[in-house]
ZAMARGU-4260 file (C-alpha; in steps of 0.2 Angstrom, whole numbers, plus 5000, padded with zeros to 4 digits):
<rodrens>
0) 4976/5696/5084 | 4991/5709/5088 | 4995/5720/5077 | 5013/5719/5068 | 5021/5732/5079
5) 5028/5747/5068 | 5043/5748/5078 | 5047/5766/5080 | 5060/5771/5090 | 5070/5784/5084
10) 5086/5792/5089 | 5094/5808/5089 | 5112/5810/5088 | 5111/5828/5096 | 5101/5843/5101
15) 5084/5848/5092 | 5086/5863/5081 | 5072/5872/5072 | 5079/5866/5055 | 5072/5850/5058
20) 5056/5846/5048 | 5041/5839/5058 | 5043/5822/5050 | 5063/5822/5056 | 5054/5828/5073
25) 5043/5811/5073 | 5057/5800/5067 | 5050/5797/5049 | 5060/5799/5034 | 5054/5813/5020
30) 5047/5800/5010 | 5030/5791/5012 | 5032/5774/5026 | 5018/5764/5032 | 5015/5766/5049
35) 5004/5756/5063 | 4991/5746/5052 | 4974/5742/5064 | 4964/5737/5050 | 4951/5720/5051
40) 4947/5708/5040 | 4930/5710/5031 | 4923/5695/5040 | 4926/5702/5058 | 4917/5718/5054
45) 4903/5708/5050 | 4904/5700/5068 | 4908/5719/5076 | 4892/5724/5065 | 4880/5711/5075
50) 4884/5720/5092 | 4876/5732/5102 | 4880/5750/5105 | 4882/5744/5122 | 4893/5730/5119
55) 4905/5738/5106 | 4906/5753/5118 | 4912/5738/5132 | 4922/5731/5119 | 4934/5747/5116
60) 4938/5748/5133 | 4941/5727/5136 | 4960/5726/5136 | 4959/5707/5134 | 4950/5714/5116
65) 4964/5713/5103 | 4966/5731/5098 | 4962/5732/5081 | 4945/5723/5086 | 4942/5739/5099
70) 4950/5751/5086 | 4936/5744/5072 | 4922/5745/5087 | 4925/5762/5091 | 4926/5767/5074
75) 4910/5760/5072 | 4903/5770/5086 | 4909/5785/5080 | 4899/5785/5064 | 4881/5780/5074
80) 4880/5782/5093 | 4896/5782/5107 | 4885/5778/5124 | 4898/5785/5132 | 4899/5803/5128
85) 4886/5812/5135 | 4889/5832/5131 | 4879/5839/5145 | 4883/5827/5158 | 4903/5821/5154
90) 4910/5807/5164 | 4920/5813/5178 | 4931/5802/5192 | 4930/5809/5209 | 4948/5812/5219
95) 4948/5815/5237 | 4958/5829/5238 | 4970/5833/5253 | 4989/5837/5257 | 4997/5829/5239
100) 5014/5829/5234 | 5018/5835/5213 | 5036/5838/5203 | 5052/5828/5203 | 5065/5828/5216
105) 5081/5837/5210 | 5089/5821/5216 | 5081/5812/5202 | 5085/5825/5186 | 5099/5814/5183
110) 5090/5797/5182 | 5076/5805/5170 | 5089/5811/5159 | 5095/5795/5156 | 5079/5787/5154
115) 5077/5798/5141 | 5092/5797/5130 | 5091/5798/5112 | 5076/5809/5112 | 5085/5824/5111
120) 5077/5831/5127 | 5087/5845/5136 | 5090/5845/5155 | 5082/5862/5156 | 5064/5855/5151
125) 5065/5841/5167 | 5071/5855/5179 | 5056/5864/5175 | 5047/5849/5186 | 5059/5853/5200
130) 5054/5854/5216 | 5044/5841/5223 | 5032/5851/5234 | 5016/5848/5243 | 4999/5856/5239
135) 4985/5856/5247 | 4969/5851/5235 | 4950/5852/5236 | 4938/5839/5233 | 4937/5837/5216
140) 4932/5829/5199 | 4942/5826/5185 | 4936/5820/5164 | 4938/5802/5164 | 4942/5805/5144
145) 4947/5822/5137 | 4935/5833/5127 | 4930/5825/5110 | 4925/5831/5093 | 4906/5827/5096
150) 4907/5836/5111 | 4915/5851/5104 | 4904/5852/5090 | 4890/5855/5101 | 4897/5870/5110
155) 4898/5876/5090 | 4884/5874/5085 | 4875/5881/5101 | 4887/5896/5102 | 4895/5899/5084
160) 4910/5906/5090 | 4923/5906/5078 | 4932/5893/5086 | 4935/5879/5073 | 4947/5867/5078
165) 4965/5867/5067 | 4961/5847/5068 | 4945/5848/5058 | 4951/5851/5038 | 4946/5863/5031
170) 4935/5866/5047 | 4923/5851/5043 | 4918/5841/5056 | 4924/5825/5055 | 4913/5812/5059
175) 4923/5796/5058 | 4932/5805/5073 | 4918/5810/5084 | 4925/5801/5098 | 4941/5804/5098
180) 4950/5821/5106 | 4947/5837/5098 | 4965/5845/5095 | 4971/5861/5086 | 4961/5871/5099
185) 4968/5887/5112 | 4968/5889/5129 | 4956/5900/5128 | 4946/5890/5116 | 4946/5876/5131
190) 4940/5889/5142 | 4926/5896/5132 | 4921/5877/5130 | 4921/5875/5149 | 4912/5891/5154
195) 4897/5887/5138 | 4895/5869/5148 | 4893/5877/5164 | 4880/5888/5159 | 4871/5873/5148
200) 4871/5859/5162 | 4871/5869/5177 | 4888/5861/5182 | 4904/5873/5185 | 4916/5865/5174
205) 4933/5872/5172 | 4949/5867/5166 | 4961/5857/5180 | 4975/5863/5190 | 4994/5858/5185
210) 4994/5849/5203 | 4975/5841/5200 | 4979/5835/5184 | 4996/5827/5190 | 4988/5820/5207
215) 4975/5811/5197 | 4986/5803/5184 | 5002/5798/5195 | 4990/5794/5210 | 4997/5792/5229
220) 5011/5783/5222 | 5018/5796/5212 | 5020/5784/5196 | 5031/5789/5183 | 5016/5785/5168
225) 5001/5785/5174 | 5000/5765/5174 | 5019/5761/5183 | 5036/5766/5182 | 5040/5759/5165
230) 5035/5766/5147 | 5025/5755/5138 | 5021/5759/5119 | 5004/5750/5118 | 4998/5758/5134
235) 4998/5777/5126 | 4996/5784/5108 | 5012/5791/5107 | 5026/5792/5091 | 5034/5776/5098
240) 5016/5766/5095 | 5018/5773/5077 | 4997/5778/5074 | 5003/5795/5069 | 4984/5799/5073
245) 4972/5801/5088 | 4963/5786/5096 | 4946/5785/5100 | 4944/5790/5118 | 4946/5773/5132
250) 4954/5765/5117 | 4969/5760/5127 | 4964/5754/5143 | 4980/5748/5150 | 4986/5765/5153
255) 4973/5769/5163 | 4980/5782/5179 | 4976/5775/5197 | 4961/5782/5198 | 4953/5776/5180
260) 4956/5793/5170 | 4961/5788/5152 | 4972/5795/5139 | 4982/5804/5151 | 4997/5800/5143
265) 4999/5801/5124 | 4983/5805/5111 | 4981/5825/5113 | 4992/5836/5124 | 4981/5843/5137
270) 4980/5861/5141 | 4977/5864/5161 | 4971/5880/5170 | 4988/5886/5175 | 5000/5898/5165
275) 5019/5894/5168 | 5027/5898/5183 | 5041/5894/5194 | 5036/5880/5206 | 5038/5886/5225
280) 5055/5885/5230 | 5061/5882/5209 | 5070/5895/5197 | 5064/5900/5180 | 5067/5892/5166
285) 5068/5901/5149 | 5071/5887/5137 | 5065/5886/5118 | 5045/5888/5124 | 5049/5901/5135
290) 5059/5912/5122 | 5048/5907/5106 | 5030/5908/5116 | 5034/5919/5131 | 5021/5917/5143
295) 5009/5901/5140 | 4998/5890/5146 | 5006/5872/5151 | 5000/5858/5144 | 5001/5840/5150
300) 5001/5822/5144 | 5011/5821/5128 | 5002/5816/5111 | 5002/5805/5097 | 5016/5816/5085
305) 5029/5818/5100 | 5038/5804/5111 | 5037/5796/5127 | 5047/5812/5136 | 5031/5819/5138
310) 5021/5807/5145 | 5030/5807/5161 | 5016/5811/5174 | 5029/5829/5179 | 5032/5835/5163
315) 5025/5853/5160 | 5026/5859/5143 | 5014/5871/5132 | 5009/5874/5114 | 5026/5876/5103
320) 5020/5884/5086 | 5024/5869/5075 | 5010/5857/5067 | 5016/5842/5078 | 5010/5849/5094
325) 4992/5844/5096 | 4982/5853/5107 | 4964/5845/5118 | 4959/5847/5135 | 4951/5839/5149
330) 4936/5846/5161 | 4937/5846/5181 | 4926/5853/5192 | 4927/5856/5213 | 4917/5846/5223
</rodrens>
């Protein structure tokens, strides 16, 4: 069964202004529309409800499992156990490190640009990826699936810092969501939540680097998306695959990075350890973030309100004070 695709790819005639309501922003008209429906048939949640923890956890992260079937499984783990979140011991993918290559080649601004026709983007948020430099990186490990809402809840309840996400209404926890991202949080939320782990589990955890969090979703080859050169709107939870919602965590296995991480691009924008700068060798660019925000935080990965623009493995972006930007994070830790 594949879903019936809710076609959604908008667009824009010119610039994006601050005039424009979030709904115009995710190319939905003012009044209500239907979007991507995942929903199963009464009779194949009775077959989900005859399998395993194990085996519904294995299901979500099957991509030959039509995807409302893995949509329906996760949900299902959500509301009992998800064997694969473990908040005291997280999943993590280990990358080598080394000599590594990150940003675009101003050569390439061009090219990007018009890839990206249509979406409004503005040449001075590409060039912002420019140079192409080489850093050198440690050992390392990186989340194989960004922070969820079970996990964040129990650095909540353990602390009781007043740190409830935006995402939770009316700071409830939502448990038909437990496994998918927590959004709506800070930098410094992500930070606090990395440094109570730490001190729980006797791991250092810590939020990744720009370049660790771009090496391990382009991977050696430098890939455009973290699963090829090509955006693909059932391999990311972005506006063009029309959810309008997070995923569960692993829910789209086809856009998995070279090394196995998940949900890099799409789902929840992903705050990393670095504020904005220049790269070495780039100039500074004061575009809409810059002037509105001043000094930020970047975030990577795109999410599911904005478009494919921001999936790109070397975009760098940051948290723009509108409702659309959704905010999560991913852990890392040196080896």
């Amino acid at each position: 069964m594949t879903p019936k695709g809710f076609n959604h790819w908008p667009v824009f005639d010119g610039p994006l202004t601050a005039e424009m309501t979030d709904r115009f922003l995710m190319g939905l008209p003012e009044h209500f529309q239907n979007t991507l429906n995942l929903k199963l048939p009464l009779a194949a949640w009775r077959q989900l409800l005859e399998e395993s923890s194990e085996q519904l956890a294995e299901r979500v992260e099957n991509p030959t499992s039509p995807l409302p079937w893995r949509y329906a499984a996760a949900q299902l783990l959500a509301l009992t156990v998800d064997p694969r979140l473990d908040v005291l011991n997280p999943t993590m993918i280990e990358i080598g490190g080394g000599q590594v290559e990150i940003g675009l080649a101003e050569s390439a601004v061009e090219h990007v640009m018009g890839e990206l026709k249509g979406l409004g983007v503005e040449r001075a948020w590409i060039t912002k990826e420019v140079p192409r430099h080489s850093v050198y990186l440690q050992p390392y490990a990186i989340g194989k699936y960004p922070v969820t809402n079970l996990e964040y809840r129990a650095f909540l309840e353990a602390t009781e810092q007043a740190r409830i996400p935006q995402g939770w209404a009316f700071g409830q926890f939502p448990n038909e969501r437990a496994n998918h991202p927590v959004y709506g949080v800070t930098a410094e939320d992500a930070d606090a939540y990395a440094a109570w782990l730490s001190a729980a589990s006797g791991q250092a955890y810590r939020l990744p680097s720009e370049a660790e969090w771009e090496y391990a979703a382009a991977g050696p080859e430098n890939l455009e998306y973290p699963w090829g050169s090509t955006f693909l709107p059932l391999h990311a939870n972005t506006a063009e695959m029309g959810l309008f919602d997070t995923s569960p965590v692993g829910l789209l296995p086809q856009g998995a990075s070279p090394f196995g991480c998940l949900d890099m691009a799409g789902n929840v924008e992903e705050y990393v350890a670095d504020d904005y700068a220049p790269y070495p060798g780039g100039t500074a660019i004061v575009d809409d973030l810059v002037s509105v925000v001043g000094a930020h935080r970047v975030a990577r990965g795109g999410s599911f309100s904005r478009f494919r623009d921001l999936t790109r493995n070397c975009r760098r972006h940051g948290k723009y004070p509108r409702k659309i930007y959704v905010m999560g994070f991913r852990l890392a830790k040196t080896l």
